[in-house]
C-alpha positions as a Markdown table, in Angstrom:
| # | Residue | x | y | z |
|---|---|---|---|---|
| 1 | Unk | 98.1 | 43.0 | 147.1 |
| 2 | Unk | 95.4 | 45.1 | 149.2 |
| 3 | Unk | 92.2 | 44.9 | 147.0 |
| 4 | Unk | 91.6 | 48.7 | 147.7 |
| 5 | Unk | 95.2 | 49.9 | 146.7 |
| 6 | Unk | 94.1 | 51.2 | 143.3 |
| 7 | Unk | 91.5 | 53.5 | 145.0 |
| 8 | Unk | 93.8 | 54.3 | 147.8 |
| 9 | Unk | 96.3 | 55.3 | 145.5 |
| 10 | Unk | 93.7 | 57.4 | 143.5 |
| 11 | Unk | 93.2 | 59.2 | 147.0 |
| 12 | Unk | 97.1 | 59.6 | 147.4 |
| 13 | Unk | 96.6 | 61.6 | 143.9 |
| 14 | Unk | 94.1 | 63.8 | 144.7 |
| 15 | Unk | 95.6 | 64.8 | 148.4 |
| 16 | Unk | 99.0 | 65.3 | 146.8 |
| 17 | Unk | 96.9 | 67.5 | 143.8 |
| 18 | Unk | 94.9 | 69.3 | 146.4 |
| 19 | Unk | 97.9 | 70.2 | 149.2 |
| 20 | Unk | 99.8 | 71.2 | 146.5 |
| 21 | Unk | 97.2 | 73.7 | 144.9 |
| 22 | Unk | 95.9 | 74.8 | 147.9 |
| 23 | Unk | 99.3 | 75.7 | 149.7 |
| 24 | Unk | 100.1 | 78.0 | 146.4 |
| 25 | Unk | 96.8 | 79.5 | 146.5 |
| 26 | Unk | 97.0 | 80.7 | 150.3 |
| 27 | Unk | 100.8 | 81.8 | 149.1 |
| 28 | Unk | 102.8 | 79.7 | 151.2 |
| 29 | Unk | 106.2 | 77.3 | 151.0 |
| 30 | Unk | 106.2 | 74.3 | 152.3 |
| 31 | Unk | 108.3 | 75.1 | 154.6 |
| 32 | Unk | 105.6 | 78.0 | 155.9 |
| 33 | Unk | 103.1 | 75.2 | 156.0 |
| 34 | Unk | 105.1 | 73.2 | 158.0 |
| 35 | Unk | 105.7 | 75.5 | 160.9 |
| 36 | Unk | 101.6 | 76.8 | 160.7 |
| 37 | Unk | 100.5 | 72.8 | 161.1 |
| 38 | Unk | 103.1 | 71.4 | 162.9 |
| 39 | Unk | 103.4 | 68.7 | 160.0 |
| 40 | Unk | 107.1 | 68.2 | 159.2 |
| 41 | Unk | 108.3 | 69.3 | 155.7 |
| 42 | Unk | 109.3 | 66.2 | 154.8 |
| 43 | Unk | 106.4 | 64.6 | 155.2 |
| 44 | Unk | 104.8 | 67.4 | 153.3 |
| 45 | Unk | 106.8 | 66.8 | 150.5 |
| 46 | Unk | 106.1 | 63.1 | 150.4 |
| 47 | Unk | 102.0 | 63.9 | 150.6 |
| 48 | Unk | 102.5 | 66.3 | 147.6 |
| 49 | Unk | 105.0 | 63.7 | 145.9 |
| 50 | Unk | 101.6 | 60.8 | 146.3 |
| 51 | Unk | 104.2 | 59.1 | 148.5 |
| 52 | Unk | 103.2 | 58.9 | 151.6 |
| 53 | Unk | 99.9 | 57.0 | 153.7 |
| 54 | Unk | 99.3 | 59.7 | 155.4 |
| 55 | Unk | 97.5 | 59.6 | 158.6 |
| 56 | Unk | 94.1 | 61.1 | 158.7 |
| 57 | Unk | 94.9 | 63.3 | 162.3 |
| 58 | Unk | 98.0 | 64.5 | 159.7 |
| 59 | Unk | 95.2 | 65.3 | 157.0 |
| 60 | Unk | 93.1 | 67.5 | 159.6 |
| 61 | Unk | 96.1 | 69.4 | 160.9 |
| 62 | Unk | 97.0 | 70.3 | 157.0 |
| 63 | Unk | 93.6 | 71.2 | 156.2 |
| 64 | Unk | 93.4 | 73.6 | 159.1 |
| 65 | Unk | 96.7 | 75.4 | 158.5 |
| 66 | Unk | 95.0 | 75.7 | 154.7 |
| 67 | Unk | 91.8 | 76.7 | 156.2 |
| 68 | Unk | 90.1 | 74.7 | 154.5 |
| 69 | Unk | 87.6 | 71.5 | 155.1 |
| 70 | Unk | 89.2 | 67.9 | 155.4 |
| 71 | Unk | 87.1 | 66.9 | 152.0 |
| 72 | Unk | 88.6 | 69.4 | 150.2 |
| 73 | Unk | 92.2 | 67.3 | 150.4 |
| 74 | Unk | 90.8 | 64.2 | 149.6 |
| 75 | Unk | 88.2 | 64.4 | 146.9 |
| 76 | Unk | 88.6 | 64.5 | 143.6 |
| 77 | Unk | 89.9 | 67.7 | 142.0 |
| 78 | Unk | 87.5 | 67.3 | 139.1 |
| 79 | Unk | 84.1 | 66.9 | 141.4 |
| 80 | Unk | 81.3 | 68.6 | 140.3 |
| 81 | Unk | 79.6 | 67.9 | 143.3 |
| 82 | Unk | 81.4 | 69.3 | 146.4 |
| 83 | Unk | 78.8 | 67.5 | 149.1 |
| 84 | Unk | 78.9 | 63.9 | 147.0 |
| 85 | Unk | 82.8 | 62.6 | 147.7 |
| 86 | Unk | 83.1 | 58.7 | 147.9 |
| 87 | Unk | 86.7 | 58.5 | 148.3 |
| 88 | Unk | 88.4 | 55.8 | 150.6 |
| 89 | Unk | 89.9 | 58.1 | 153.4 |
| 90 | Unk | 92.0 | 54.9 | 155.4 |
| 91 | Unk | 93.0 | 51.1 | 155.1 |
| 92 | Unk | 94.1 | 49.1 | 157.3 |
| 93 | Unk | 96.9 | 46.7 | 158.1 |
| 94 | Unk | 93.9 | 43.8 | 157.6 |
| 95 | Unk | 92.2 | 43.5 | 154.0 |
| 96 | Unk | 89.0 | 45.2 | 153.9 |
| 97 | Unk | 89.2 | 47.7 | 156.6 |
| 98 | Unk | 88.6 | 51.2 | 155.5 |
| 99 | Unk | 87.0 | 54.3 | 155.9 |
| 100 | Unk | 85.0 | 55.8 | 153.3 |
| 101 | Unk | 84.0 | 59.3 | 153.0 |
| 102 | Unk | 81.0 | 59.2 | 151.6 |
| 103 | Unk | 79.5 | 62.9 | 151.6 |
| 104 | Unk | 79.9 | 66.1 | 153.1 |
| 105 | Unk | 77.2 | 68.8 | 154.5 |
| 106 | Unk | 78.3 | 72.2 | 156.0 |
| 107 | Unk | 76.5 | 72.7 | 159.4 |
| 108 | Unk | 75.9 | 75.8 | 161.6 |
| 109 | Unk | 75.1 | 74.1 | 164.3 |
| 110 | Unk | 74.7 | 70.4 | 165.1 |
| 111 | Unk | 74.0 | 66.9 | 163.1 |
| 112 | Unk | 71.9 | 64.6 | 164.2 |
| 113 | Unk | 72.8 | 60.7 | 163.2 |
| 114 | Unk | 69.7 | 58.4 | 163.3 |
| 115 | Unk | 69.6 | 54.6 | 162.4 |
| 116 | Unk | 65.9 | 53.9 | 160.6 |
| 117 | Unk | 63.9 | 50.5 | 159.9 |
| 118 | Unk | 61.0 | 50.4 | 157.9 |
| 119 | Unk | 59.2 | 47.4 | 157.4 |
| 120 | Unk | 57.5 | 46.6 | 154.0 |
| 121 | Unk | 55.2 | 48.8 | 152.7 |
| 122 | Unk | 56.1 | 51.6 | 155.3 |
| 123 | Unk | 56.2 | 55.4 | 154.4 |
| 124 | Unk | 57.6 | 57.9 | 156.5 |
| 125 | Unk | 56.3 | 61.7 | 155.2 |
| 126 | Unk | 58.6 | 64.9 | 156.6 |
| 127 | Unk | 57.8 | 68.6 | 156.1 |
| 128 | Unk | 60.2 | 70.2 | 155.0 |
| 129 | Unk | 62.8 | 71.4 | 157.1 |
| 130 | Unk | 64.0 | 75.1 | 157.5 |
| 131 | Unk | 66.6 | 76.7 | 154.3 |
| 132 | Unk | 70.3 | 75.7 | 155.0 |
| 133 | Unk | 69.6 | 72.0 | 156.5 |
| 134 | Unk | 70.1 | 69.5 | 154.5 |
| 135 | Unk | 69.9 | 65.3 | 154.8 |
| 136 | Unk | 72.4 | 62.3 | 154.0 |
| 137 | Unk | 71.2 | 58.8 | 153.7 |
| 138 | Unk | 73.3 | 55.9 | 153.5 |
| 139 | Unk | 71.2 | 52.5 | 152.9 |
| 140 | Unk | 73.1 | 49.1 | 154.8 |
| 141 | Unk | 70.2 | 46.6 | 154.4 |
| 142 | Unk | 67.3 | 46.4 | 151.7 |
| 143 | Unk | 66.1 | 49.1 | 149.2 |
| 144 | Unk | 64.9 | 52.5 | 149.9 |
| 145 | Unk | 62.7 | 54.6 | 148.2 |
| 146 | Unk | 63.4 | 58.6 | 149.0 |
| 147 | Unk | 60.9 | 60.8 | 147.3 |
| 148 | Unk | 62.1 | 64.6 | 147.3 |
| 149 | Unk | 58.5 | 67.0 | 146.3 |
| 150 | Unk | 57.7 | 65.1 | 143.0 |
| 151 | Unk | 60.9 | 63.0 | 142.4 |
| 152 | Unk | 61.8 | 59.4 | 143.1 |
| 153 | Unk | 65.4 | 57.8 | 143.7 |
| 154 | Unk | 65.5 | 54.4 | 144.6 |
| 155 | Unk | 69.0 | 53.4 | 146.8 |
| 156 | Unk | 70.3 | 49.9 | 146.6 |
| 157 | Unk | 72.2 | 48.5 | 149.7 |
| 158 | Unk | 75.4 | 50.3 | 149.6 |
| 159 | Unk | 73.7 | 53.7 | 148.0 |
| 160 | Unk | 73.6 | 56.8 | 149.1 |
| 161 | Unk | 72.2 | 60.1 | 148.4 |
| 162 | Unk | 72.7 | 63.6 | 150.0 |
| 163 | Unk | 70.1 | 67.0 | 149.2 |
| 164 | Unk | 68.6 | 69.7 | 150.9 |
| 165 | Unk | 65.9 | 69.0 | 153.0 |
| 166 | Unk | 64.0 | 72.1 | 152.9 |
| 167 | Unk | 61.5 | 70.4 | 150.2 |
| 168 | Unk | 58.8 | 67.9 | 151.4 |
| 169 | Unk | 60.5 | 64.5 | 151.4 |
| 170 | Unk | 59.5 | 61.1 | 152.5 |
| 171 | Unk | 61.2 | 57.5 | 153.1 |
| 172 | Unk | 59.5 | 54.4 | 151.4 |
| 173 | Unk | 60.0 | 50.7 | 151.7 |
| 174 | Unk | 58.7 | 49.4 | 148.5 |
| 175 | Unk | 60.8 | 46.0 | 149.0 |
| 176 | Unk | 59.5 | 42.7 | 150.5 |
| 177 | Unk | 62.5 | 43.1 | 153.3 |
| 178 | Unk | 63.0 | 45.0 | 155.9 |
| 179 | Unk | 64.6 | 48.3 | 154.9 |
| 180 | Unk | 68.0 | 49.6 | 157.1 |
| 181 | Unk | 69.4 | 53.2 | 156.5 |
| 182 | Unk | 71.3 | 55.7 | 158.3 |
| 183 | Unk | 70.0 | 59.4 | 157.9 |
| 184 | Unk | 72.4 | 62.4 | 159.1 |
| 185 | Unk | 69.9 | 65.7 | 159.4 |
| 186 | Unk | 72.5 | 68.7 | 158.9 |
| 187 | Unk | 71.1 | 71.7 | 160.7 |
């Protein structure tokens, strides 16, 4: 058995809880759905039955006919924390492929995706950005230490962390490694 099939079928759950839920709040049948996403009703009523693997092009075309944002099928119903989703999204026919969704930022206009190294003992200090952008940092190698104005959070490999970057923030390596992140600025 696929080591991830607990937390893919989770996933199912919550994508057969959200279609469900948001095709009665936007007042439509499935059968209305179908036609506005060209998604066929049958598989519609397999996604809302948690029966189907659906594909994640099939997801997009649903969650435009909803008019709605892909994370809003696939997260948890109960998340109190809309930009913070860590759900697998995909597995593949091989163990241990998948996609995770880790967070989600609105943007108005672009996002930038950098790849960062800081050596031991290296600080990076950044302004704060302008209201609405916001940051997403995802640590891959070593220990980070992201200071936001007067408060620490320390991210293990495998951590990550989103928040609004309009408050002076800096990057610290605090380790004895070399420290490997990516940072998506959301502007």
């Amino acid at each position: 058995m696929h080591k991830d099939f607990n937390q893919r079928a989770s996933v199912l759950q919550h994508v057969s809880q959200n279609v469900r839920r948001l095709r009665h709040a936007a007042d439509l049948s499935q059968i209305a759905l179908a036609e506005k996403s060209g998604v066929s009703r049958r598989m519609l009523v397999a996604i809302e039955a948690g029966e189907k693997n659906v594909s994640l092009t099939t997801l997009d075309r649903v969650a435009e006919a909803l008019d709605v944002a892909f994370t809003d099928l696939i997260q948890a119903p109960d998340n109190r924390d809309p930009s913070r989703i860590n759900e697998l999204a995909w597995t593949g026919v091989q163990p241990g492929s998948k996609a995770v969704l880790l967070a989600s930022s609105v943007a108005t206009r672009e996002v930038e995706l950098w790849e960062w190294r800081l050596e031991p003992g290296e600080t990076y200090l950044s302004e704060a950005d302008a209201d609405g952008w916001s940051e997403q940092v995802y640590v891959f190698e070593g220990c980070l230490t992201l200071i936001i104005e007067d408060q620490q959070q320390r991210l293990q490999t495998g951590d990550f962390f989103s928040f609004a970057s309009n408050r002076m923030h800096a990057y610290r390596n605090d380790g004895e490694v070399a420290t490997r992140f990516v940072r998506n600025v959301v502007i």
